[in-house]
C-alpha positions as CSV (number, residue, x, y, z in Angstrom):
1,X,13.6,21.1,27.7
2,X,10.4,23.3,27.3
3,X,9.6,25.6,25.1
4,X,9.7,28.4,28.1
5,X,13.1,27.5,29.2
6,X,14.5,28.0,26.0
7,X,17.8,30.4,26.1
8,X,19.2,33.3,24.2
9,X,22.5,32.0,24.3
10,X,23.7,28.2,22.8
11,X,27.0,26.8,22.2
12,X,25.6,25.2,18.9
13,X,22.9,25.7,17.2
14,X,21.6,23.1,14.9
15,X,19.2,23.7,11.5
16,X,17.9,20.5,10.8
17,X,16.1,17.9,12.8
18,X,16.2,14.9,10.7
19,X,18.8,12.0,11.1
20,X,21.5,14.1,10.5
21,X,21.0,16.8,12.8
22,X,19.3,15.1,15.3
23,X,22.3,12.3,15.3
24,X,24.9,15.4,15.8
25,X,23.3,16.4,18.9
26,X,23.2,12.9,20.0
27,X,26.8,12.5,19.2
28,X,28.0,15.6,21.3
29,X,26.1,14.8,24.3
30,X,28.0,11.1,24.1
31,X,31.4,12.9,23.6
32,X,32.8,13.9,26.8
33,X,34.7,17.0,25.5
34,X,31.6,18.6,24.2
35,X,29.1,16.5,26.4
36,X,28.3,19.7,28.5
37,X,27.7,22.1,25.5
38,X,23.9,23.7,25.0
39,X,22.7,22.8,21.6
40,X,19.8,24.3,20.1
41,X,18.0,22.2,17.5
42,X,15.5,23.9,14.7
43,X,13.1,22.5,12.5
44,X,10.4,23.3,10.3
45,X,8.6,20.6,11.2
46,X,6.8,18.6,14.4
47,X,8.3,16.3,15.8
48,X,7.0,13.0,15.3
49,X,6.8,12.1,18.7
50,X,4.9,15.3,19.3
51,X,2.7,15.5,16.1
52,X,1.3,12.2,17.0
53,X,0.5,12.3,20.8
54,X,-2.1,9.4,20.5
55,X,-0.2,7.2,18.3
56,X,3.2,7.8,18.4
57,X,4.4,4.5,18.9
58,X,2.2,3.5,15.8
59,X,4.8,5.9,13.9
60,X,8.0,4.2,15.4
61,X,7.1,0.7,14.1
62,X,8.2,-0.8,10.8
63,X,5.2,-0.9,8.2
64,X,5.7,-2.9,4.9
65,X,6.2,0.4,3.8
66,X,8.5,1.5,6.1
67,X,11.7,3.6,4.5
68,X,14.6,2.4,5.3
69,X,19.3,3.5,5.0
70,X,22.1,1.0,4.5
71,X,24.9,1.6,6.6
72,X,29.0,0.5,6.2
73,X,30.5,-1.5,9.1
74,X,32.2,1.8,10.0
75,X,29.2,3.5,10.6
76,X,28.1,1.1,12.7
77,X,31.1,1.5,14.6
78,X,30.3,5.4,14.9
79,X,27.1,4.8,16.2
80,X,28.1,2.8,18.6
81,X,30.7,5.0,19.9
82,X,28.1,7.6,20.5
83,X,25.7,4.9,22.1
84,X,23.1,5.0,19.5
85,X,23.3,1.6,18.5
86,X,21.9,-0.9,20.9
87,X,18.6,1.6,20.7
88,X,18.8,0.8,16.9
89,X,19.4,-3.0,17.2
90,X,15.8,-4.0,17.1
91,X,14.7,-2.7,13.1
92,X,18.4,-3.2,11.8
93,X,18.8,-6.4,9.2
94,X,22.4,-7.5,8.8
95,X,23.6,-7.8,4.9
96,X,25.6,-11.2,5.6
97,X,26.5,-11.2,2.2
98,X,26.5,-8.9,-1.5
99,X,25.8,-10.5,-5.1
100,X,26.4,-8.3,-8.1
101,X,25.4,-9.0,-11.8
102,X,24.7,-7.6,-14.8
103,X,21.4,-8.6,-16.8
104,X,22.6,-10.5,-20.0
105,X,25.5,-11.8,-18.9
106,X,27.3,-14.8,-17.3
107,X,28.4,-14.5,-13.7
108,X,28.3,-12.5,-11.1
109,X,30.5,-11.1,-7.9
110,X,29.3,-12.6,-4.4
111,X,30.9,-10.9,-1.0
112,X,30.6,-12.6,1.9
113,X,30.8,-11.6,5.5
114,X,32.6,-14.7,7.0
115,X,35.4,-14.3,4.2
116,X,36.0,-10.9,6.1
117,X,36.2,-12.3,9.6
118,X,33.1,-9.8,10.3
119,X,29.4,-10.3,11.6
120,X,28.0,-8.4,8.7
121,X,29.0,-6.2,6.0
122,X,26.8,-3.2,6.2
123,X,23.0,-2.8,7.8
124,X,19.8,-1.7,6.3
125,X,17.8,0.3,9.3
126,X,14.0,1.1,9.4
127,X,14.2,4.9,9.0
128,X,11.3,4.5,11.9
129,X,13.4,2.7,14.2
130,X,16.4,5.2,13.7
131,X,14.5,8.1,14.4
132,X,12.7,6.6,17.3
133,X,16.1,5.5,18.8
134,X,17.3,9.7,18.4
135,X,14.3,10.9,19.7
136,X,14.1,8.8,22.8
137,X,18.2,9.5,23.2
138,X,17.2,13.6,22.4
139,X,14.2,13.5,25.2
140,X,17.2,12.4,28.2
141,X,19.5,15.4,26.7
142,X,20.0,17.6,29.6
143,X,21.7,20.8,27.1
144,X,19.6,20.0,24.4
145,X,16.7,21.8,23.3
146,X,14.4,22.0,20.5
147,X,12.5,24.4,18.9
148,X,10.1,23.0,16.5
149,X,8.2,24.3,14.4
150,X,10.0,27.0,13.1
151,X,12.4,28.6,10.7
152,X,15.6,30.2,10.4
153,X,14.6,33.8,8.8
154,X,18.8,35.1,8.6
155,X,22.1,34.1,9.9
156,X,24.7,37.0,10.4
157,X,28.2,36.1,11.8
158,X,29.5,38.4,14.5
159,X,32.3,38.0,16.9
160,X,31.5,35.5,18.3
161,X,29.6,33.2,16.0
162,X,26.5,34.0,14.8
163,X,23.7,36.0,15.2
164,X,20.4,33.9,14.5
165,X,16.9,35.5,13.6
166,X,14.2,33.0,13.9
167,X,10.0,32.7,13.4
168,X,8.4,30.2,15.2
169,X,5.3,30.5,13.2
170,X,3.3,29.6,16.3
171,X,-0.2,32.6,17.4
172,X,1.2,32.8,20.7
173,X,4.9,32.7,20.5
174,X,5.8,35.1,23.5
175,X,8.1,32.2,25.0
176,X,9.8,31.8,22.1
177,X,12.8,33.8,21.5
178,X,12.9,35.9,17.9
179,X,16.8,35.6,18.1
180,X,19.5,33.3,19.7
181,X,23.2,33.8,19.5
182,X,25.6,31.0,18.3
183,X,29.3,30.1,19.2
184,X,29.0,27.5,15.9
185,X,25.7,26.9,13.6
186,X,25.6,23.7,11.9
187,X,23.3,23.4,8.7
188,X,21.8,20.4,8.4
189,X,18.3,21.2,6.6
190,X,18.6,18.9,3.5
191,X,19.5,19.5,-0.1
192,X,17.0,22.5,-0.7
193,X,18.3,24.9,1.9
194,X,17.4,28.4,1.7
195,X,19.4,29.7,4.4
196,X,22.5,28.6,2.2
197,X,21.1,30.6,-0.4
198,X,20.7,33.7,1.9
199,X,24.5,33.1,3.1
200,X,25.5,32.9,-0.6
201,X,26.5,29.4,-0.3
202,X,27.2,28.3,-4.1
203,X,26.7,24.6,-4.3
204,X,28.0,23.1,-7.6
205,X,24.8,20.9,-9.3
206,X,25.1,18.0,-12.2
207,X,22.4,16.7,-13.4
208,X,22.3,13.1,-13.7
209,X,19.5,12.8,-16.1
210,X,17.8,9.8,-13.5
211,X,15.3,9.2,-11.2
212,X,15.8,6.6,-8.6
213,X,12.5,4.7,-7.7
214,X,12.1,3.7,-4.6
215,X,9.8,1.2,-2.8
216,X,9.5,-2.0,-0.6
217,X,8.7,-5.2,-2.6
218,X,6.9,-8.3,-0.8
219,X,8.9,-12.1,-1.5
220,X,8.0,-15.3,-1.5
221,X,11.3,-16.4,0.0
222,X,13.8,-15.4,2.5
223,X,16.8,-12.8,1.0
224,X,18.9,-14.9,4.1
225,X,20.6,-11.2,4.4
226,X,21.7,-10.9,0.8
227,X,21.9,-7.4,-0.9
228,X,21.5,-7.3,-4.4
229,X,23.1,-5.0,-7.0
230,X,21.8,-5.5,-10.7
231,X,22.8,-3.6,-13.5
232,X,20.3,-3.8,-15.9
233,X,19.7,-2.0,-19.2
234,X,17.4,0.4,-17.8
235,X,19.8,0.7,-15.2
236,X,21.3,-0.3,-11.8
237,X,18.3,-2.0,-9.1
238,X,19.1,-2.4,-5.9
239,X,17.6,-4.8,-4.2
240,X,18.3,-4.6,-0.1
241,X,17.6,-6.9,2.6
242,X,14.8,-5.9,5.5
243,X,13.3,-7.3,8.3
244,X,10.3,-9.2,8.0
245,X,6.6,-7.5,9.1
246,X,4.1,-10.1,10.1
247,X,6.3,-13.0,8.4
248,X,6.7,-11.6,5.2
249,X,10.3,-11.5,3.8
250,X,10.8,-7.8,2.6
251,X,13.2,-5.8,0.3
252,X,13.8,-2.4,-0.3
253,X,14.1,-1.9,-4.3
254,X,16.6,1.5,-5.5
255,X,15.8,1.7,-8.9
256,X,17.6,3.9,-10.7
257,X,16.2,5.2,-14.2
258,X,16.3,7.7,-16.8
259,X,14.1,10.4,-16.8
260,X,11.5,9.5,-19.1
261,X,11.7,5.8,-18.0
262,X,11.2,6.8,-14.1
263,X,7.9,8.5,-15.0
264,X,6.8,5.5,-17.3
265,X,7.5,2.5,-14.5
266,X,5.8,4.7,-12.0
267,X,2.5,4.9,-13.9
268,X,2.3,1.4,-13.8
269,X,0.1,-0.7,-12.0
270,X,1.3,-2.9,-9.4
271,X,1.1,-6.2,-11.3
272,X,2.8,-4.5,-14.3
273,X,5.0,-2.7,-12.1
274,X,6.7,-6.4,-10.6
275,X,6.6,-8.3,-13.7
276,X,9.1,-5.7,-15.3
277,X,11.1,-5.5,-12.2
278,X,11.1,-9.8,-12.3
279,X,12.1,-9.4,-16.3
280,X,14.9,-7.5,-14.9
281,X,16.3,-8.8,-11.4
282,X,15.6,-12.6,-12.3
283,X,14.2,-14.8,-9.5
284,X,17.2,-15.0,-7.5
285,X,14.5,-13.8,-4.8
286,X,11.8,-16.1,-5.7
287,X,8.2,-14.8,-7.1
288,X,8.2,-11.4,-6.2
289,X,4.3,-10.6,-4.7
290,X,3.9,-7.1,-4.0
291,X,5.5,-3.7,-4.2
292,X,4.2,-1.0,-1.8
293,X,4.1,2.7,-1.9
294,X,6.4,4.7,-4.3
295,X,8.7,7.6,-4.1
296,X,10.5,9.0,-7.2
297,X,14.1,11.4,-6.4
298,X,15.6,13.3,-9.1
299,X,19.4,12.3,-9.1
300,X,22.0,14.7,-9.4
301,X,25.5,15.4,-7.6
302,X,25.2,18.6,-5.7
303,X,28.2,19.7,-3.7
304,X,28.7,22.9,-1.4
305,X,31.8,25.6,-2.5
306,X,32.0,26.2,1.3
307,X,31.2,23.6,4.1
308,X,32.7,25.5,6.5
309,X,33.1,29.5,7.6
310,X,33.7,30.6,10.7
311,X,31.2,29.8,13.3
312,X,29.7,28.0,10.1
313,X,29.3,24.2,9.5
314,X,27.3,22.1,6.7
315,X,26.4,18.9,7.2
316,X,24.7,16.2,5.2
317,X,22.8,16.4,1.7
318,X,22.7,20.6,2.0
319,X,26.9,19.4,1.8
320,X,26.9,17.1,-0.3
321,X,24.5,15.1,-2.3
322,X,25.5,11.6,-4.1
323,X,24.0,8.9,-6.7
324,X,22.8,6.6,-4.5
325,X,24.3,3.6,-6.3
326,X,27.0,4.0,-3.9
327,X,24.6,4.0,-0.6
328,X,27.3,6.5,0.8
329,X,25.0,9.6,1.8
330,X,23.9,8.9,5.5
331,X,27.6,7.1,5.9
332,X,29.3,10.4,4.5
333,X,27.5,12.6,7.0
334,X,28.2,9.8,9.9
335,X,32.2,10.1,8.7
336,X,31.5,14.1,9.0
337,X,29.7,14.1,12.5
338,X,32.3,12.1,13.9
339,X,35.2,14.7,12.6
340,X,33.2,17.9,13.6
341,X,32.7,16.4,17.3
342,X,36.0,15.7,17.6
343,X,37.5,18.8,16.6
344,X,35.2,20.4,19.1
């Protein structure tokens, strides 16, 4: 749908387009009950397909550096209800099996697949590959529209829903409506939302004291679809199994640090950098060769006091926001997608 044929009038109207919101829309179009409702997406950013005209495709594919989510068996099983998961198939590595240890001491825990009677006990998907599969399912959505970029200014419920003011931020926005009515609007933004804070939306925040690092690290040898969990004295490492790019075997490291630590690993130099992380996870791997780019999250347990008014819904990290030693965030908001569409 264009921008000129967008409405003043949707059945839902989604904040958000990342994976969350953008895999709600998905989800109601697939549903048969709700397959006919108009859903507004907005987003205060470009699209990806649209930001990049030229090379959009060159966004979609896995780089070494590529980000990446693990998802449970029963996620998978969601997806796949809502037909996203044969578009996802191609950057998704099974985790065939799970080894956890803890540095210093004698054994370990090993989970494997075939002792469960199941192909694969969870999958790590190229964040690329999971957004390309939701915007190619988003572009074939006949009540689906999206208004990107722009903002939600103020939310104020009425009755029937909610009354939505938005800014477009575009120089010539006279196709864009300033304000669209909602039956239901779903908040899906991320952690940081401001239009909770202009509902008064009191979210409840610990501080964990942590950072988690996060990065992709090169191997000399195949991980044969192992995920690693290592709890170490600086703390636990995650190390999770990804598809190779150009023949190299891949992992994605979750390392997760306190404070001062986080910000004295991440000044290191890549060769310093991989010799700590060897000292730590052992060579269960092989050499490790390189590490790519690096990202650095403050940890901390944030959870909404209301994640639902009428003709209100949260969904997501602006919900709920977990230690990721768990891996439960994306599955969490899968498990609450697939509630929400079938109660409507």
């Amino acid at each position: 749908m264009q921008r000129e044929d967008l409405k003043q009038e949707y059945d839902i109207v989604i904040v958000g387009g990342g994976m969350v919101g953008t895999t709600l829309a998905c989800a109601l179009a697939a549903w048969g009950p709700t397959s006919a409702l108009s859903v507004l997406i907005v987003d205060a950013q470009m699209p990806a397909h649209k930001s990049n005209k030229a090379g959009s495709n060159e966004r979609e594919k896995a780089s070494f550096d590529s980000r990446s989510t693990a998802l449970s068996s029963s996620s998978k099983l969601i997806l796949e209800r809502f037909g996203l998961w044969p578009q996802l198939s191609a950057g998704v590595c099974p985790i065939k099996q799970i080894h956890v240890s803890d540095q210093g001491r004698f054994g370990a825990t090993k989970l494997d697949s075939a002792d469960f009677g199941v192909p694969a006990l969870g999958y790590v998907v190229e964040n690329a590959a999971f957004g390309a599969a939701l915007n190619s399912t988003l572009a074939q959505l006949a009540h689906c529209a999206m208004l990107a970029p722009a903002r939600v200014i103020s939310a104020t419920p009425s009755a029937t829903g909610m009354d939505i003011e938005l800014d477009s931020g575009q120089a010539d926005a006279s196709c864009d409506p300033s304000r669209v009515a909602a039956k239901l609007l779903v908040i899906a933004e991320g952690g940081g939302s401001s239009l909770c804070d202009q509902l008064g939306i009191m979210r409840s925040n610990e501080d964990y004291g942590q950072h988690a690092l996060i990065a992709n690290v090169g191997l000399s040898q195949s991980h044969k679809g192992v995920a690693f969990e290592r709890f170490t004295n600086s703390g636990p490492l995650a190390m999770l199994p990804l598809l190779p790019v150009e023949g190299e075997p891949r992992a994605s490291l979750v390392w997760t640090l306190g404070a001062d630590e986080s910000e004295y690993y991440a000044a290191l130099d890549d060769a310093e950098l991989l010799a700590r992380l060897q000292e730590k996870f052992g060579g269960r791997l092989g050499r490790l060769k390189r590490i790519g780019s690096r990202a650095l999250y403050p940890l901390s347990l944030r959870v909404a006091q209301e994640q639902i008014r009428p003709g209100l819904v949260l969904l997501g990290n602006v919900a709920h926001t977990l230690h990721p030693v768990a891996g439960q965030g994306m599955n969490l908001s899968l498990r609450d997608i697939e509630a929400l569409v079938e109660a409507l």
